[in-house]
C-alpha positions as CSV (number, residue, x, y, z in Angstrom):
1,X,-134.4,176.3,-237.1
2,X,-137.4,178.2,-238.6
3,X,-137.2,180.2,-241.6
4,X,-134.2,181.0,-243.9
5,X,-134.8,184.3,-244.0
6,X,-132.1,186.8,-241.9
7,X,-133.2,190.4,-242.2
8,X,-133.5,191.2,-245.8
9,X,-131.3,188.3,-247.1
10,X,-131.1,185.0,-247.2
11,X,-129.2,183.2,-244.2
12,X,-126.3,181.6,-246.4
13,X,-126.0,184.9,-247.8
14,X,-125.9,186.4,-244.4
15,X,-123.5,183.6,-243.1
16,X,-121.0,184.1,-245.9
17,X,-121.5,187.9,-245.4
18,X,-120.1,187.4,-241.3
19,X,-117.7,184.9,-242.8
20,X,-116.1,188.1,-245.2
21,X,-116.3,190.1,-242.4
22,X,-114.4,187.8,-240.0
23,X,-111.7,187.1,-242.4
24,X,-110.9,190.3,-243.1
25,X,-111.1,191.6,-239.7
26,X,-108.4,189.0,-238.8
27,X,-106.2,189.6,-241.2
28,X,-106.1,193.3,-239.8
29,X,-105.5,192.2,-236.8
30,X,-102.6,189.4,-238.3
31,X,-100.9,192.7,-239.6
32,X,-101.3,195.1,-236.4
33,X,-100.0,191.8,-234.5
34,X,-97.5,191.4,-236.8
35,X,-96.5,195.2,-237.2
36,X,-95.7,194.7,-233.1
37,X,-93.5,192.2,-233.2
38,X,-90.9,193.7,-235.6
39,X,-91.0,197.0,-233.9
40,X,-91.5,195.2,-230.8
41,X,-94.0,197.8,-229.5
42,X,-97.7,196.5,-228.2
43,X,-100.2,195.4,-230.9
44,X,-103.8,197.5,-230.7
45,X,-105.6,194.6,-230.8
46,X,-104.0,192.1,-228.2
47,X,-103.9,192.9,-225.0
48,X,-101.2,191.7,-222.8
49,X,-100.8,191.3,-219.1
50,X,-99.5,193.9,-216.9
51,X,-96.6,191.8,-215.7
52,X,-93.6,192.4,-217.7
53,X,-93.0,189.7,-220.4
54,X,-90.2,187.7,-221.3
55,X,-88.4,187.6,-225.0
56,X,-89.6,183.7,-224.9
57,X,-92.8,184.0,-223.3
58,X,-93.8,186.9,-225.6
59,X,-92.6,185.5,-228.8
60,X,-94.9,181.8,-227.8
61,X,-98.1,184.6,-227.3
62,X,-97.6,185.6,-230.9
63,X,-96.9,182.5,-232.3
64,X,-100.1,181.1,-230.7
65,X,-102.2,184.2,-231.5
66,X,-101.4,183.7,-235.1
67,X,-102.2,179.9,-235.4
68,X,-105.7,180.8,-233.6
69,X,-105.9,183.3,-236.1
70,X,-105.0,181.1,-239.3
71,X,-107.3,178.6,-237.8
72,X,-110.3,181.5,-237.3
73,X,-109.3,182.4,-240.9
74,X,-109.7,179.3,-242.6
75,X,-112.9,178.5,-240.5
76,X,-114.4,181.6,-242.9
77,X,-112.8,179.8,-245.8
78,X,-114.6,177.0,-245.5
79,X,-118.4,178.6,-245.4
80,X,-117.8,180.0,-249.0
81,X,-117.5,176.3,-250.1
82,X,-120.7,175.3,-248.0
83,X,-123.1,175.2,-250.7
84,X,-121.0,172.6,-252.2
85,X,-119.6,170.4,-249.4
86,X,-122.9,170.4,-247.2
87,X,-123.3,171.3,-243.6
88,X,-119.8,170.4,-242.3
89,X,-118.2,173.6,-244.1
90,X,-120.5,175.9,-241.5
91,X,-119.8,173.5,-238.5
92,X,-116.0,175.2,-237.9
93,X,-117.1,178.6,-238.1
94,X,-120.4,177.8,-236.1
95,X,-118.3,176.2,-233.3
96,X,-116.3,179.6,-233.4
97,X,-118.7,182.3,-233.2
98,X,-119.7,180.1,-230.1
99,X,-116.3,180.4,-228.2
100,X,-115.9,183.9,-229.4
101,X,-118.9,185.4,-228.0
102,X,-118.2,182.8,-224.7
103,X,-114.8,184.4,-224.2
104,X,-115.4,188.1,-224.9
105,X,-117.9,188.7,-222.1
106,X,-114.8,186.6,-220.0
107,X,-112.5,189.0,-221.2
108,X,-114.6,191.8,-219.3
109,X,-113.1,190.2,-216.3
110,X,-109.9,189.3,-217.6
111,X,-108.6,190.8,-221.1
112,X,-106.3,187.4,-221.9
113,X,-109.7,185.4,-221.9
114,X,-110.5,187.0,-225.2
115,X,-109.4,185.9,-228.9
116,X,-107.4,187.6,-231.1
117,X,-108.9,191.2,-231.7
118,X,-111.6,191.2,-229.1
119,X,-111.9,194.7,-227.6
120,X,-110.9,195.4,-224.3
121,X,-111.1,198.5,-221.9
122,X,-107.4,198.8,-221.4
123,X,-107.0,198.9,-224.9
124,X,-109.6,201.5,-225.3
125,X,-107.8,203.7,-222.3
126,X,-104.3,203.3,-224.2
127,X,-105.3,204.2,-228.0
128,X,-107.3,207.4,-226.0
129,X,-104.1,208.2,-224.3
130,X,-102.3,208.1,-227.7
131,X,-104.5,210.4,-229.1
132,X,-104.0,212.9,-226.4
133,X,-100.4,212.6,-226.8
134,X,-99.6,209.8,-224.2
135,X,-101.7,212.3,-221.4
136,X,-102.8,210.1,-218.7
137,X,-106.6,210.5,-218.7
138,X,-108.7,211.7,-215.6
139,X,-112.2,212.9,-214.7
140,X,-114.3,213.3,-218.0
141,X,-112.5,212.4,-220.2
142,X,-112.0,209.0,-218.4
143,X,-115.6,208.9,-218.1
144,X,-116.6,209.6,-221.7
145,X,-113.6,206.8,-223.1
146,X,-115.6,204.4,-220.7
147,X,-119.1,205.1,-221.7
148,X,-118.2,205.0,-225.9
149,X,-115.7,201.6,-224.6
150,X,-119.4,200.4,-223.5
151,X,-121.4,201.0,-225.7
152,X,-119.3,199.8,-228.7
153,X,-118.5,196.5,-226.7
154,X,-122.3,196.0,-226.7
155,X,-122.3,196.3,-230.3
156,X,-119.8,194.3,-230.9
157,X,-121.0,191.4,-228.8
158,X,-124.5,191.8,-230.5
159,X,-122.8,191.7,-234.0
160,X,-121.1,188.5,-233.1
161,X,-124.5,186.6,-231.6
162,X,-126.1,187.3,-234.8
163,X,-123.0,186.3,-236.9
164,X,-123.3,182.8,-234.9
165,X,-126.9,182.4,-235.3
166,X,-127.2,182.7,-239.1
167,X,-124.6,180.3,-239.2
168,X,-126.7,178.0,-236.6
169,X,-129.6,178.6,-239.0
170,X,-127.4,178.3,-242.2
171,X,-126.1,174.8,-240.6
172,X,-129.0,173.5,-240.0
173,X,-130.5,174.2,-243.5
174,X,-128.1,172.6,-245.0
175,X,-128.2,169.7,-243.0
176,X,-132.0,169.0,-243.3
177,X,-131.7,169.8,-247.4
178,X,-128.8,168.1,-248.4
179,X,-127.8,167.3,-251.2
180,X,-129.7,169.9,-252.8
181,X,-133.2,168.7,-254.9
182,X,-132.1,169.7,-258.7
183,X,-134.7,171.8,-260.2
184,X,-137.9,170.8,-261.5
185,X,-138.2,171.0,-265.4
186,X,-141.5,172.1,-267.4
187,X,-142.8,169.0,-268.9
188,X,-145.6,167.9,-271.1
189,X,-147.7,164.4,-270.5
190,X,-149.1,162.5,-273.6
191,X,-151.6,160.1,-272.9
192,X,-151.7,157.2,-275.1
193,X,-154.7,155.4,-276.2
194,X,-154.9,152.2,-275.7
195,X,-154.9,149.4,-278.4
196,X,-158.8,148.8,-277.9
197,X,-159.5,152.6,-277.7
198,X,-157.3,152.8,-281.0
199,X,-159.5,150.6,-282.6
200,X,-162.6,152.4,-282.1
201,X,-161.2,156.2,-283.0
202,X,-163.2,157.0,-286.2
203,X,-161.3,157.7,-289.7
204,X,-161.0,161.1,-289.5
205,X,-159.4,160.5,-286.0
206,X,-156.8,158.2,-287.4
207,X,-153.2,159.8,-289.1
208,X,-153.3,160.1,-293.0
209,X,-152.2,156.6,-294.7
210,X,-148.5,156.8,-295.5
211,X,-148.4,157.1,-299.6
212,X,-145.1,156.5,-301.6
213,X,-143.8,159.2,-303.3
């Protein structure tokens, strides 16, 4: 990968930056998903199927949704060591961004597809509906939740490409520069003469005879 630069910073910078971002993104969505299963009401940022779920089947989706989420977590964890371990720090959260972005345009077709968190139109219609006080929406104001629902999908997919290519970059940096070359300390060379070229140097060239006190 060319270049370590990322927009006005430096690509580890940047990849820790996304890193920040994801972990505390998920730990938002750890607590709405958590908040939903004591009052046993829908989480905002899982969506669900529209089939109606069982106590067991339900209580295995959140158990599974927060070991993906520990495991997304601590993925971000691990690039804030990455200048210190090497290149296999970045390799977890690489390999995530990758099945993120993968699964979120899947989830346009089917919301379960997506991780933890991802976005999805039926979410969007619902948290619209709250806000109008549970109104079933129709007509323009369907079409205006569908167009924002659109546009900040896009943004969200883009911000999730560049997360996982900084990483890529970040990776491969520290993969081709590891371990890192210490730094280069000012110096100062003294040639010798040689016994012959001693020999030759004049009197007033040669050091003052050592006298006794």
């Amino acid at each position: 990968m060319a270049g370590t630069q990322s927009l006005c910073c430096h690509v580890h910078t940047a990849t820790r930056a996304s890193a920040i971002f994801y972990l505390v993104y998920n730990l938002l969505v750890a607590v709405d998903l958590a908040i939903g299963a004591i009052w046993n009401t829908d989480p905002i940022t899982i969506s669900y199927t529209d089939m109606k779920l069982t106590s067991g089947y339900r209580a295995f989706d959140i158990g599974t949704n927060f070991m993906v989420l520990v495991l997304m977590s601590f993925s971000s964890v691990l690039v804030m060591i990455a200048h210190r371990k090497g290149a296999l720090c970045v390799m977890p959260f690489m390999l995530f961004m990758f099945v993120d972005v993968a699964l979120s345009l899947l989830s346009l077709f089917a919301a379960p597809w997506g991780l933890p968190g991802t976005p999805t139109y039926r979410s969007a219609l619902r948290l619209a509906s709250n806000f109008k006080g549970g109104v079933k929406l129709e007509g323009e104001e369907l079409s205006q939740v569908t167009m924002i629902f659109g546009v900040l999908f896009v943004m969200y997919i883009l911000l999730k490409v560049y997360m996982m290519q900084v990483s890529m970059r970040s990776f491969y940096d520290l993969r081709d520069n590891w371990p890192p070359r210490p730094a280069a300390k000012n110096t100062v060379t003294v040639k010798l003469p040689s016994y012959d070229e001693a020999l030759k140097m004049k009197d007033d060239a040669l050091p003052p005879a050592y006298q006794e006190p």
